[in-house]
Structure formats: C-alpha cells, structure tokens
C-alpha positions in Angstrom: 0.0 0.0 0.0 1.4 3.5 -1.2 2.7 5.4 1.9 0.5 9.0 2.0 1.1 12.3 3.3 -0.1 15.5 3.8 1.3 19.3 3.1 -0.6 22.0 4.8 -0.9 25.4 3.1 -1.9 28.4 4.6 -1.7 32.2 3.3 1.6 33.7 3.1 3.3 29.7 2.7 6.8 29.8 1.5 6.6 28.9 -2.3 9.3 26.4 -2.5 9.1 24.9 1.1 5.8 23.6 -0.5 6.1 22.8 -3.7 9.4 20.5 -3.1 8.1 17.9 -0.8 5.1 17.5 -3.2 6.9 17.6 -6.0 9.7 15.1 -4.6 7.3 12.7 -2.8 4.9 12.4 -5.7 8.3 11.1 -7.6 9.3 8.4 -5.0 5.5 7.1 -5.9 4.1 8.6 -2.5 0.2 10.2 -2.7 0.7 13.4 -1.6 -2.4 15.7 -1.0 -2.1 19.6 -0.6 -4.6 20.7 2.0 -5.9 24.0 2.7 -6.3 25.1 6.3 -8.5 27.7 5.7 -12.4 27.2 3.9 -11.3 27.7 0.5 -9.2 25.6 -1.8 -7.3 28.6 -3.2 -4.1 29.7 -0.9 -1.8 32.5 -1.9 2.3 31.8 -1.2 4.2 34.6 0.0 6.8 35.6 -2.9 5.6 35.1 -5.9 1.7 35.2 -4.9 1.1 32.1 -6.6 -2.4 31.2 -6.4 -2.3 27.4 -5.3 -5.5 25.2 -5.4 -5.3 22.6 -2.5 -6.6 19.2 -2.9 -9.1 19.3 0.2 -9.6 21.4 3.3 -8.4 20.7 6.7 -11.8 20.5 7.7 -12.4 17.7 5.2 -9.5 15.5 6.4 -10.0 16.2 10.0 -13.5 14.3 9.6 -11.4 11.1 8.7 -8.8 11.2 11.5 -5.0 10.7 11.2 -5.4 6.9 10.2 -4.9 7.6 6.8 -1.7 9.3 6.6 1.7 9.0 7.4 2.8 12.2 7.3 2.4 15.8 7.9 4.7 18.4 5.8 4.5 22.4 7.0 5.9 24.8 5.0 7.5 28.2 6.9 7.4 31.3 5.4 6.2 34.2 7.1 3.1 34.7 7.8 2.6 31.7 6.3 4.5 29.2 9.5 2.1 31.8 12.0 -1.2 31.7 10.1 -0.7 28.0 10.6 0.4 28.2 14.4 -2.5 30.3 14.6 -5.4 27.5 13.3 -6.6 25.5 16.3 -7.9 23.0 13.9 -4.3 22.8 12.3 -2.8 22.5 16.0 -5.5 19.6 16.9 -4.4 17.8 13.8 -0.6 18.1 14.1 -0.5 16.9 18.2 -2.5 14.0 16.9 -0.8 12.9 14.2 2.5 12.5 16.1 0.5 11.1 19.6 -0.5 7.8 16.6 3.4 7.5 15.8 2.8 9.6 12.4 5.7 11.4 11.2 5.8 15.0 11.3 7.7 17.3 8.8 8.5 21.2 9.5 11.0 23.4 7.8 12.0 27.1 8.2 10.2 28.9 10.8 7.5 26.0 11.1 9.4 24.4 13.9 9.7 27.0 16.0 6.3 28.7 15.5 4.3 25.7 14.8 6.1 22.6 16.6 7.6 24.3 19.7 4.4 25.9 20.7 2.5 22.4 20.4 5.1 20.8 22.7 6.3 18.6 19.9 10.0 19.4 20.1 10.4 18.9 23.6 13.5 17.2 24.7 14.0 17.2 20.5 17.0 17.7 18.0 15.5 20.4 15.7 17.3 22.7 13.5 14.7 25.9 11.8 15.6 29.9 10.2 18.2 30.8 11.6 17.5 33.2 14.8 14.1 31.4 15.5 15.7 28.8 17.4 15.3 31.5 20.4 11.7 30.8 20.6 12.3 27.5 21.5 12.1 26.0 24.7 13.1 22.5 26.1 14.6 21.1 22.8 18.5 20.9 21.1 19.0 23.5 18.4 21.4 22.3 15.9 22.9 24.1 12.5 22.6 21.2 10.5 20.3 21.4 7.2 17.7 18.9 8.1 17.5 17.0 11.6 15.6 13.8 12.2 14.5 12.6 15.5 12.1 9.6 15.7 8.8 10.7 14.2 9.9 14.3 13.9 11.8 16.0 10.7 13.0 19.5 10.8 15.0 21.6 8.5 16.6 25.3 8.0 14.6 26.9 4.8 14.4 26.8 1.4 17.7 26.2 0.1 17.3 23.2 2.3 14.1 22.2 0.8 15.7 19.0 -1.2 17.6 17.5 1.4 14.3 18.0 3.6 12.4 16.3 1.3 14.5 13.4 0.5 15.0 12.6 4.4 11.1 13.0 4.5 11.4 10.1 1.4 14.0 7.8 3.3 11.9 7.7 6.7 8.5 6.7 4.7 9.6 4.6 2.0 13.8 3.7 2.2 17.4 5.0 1.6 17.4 3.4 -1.5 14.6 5.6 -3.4 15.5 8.8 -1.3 19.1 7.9 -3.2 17.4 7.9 -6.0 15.3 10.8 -6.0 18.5 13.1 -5.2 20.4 11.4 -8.1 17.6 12.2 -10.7 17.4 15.8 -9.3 20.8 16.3 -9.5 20.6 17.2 -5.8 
C-alpha cells in the first residue's frame, strides 16, 4: 500500500518549502495531498503570490482522522508558519498525528512557530531559520540542514528544501529511493 502524506498550506506559505516535498514525494510514488487550512481551496504563497488550489480542506481530512496518513509536511514562510500556528484546527491535527506515531515534517520557521508551541520538540534535536531557534524551549538546536528525530523531521529553509524532502522520502519509503530521488534531481 502507497505510503501517503499530507502538506498544509496556509496564506503567506513559502513557495518552494511547499512545492518540493510535493513535487519530490509524488516522484518516489508517494500520494501526496495539498490541504488548505483555511475554507477555500485557493491559498496565496508569500513571494511570488502564486495562487495554489489545495486538494481538500483541513476541515475535510479532520472528519477522517489521522489513520490515513503518514505524514504531515509544513511549510515556513512568514506569515505563512504563523497563520498555521494560529489555526486551532491545524494544531489539533498536528499533536494527533504525532500522539499515533505519524511522522511530522517542518521546515523554516514552522518548527519554531508551529512545533515548539505544540510541545512537539520537547526534549528534541530540531534545526529551523536561523535566529528562530530563540523561541524554543526544552529542545536541542542544531545548525545542520535537516535534523531527524524519531517521528519528527525539521529543516533550516528553502535552500534546504531538497535535502528536507528526501529525508522525509528515506523515513517513509527507504534509503534506496531517497538515493534515487537526489540522483535524478541532481541534488
């Protein structure tokens, strides 16, 4: 059965931070569904105000539980990482997703602003932006690009987007197609 996961988008996401896990994942023959946190299917990134349409809403997937997934993605970007730290729904989903063993993937200021605040990096190695490791309480900051620990994936920003999304690759499927996935990106 194909492993599946998730990447929430909210207003202001970080354009690349988003569209490399799906892009990656969808290549290592993993179902990957955008999802809106907001009402409408239509979210807006921050840069280039690229008008995304999401696959479902939040509300939609939060009917069916965390059962069906195996992952979680969240893209930073400012105000993208708060608008999603701000969504009690989003916040409800995440905590339960990791309390079933379900891995949970943040990069740039998503671990800090999304993670921290949920407990979810307590006692952690995470790395995030630089500087927004100081919001952080209770869990060990590191420098490195992406940082894996148990269910939990972090990673720095989007020049780490790649290397984010093939350690997201080797945790659900193997080392073997994440390999392979850098190789035929030339990453």
């Amino acid at each position: 059965m194909a492993k599946k996961a998730l990447v929430l988008l909210a207003d202001g996401f970080e354009d690349v931070e988003a569209v490399t896990p799906v892009d990656y994942l969808r290549r290592a023959g993993i179902e990957v569904s955008t999802v809106s946190i907001s009402e409408s299917l239509t979210v807006t990134s921050k840069w280039g105000g690229i008008k995304m349409i999401a696959c479902v809403t939040l509300s939609e997937i939060f009917k069916h539980g965390t059962e069906s997934w195996d992952a979680v993605i969240l893209p930073g970007g400012m105000p993208g990482a708060a608008n999603l730290a701000a969504s009690k729904e989003t916040g409800a989903f995440i905590k339960d997703m990791s309390a079933n063993g379900k891995l949970v993937c943040a990069i740039c200021a998503a671990p800090a602003l999304v993670l921290a605040p949920l407990g979810l990096l307590a006692g952690k190695n995470f790395t995030c932006y630089p500087g927004m490791e100081e919001k952080v309480n209770g869990g060990s900051w590191s420098d490195a690009s992406v940082v894996t620990d148990g269910n939990i994936i972090t990673s720095r920003g989007a020049g780490t987007a790649g290397k984010f999304s093939v350690a997201v690759i080797e945790k659900l499927l193997d080392k073997a197609t994440a390999q392979k996935i850098a190789d035929a990106v030339l990453l």
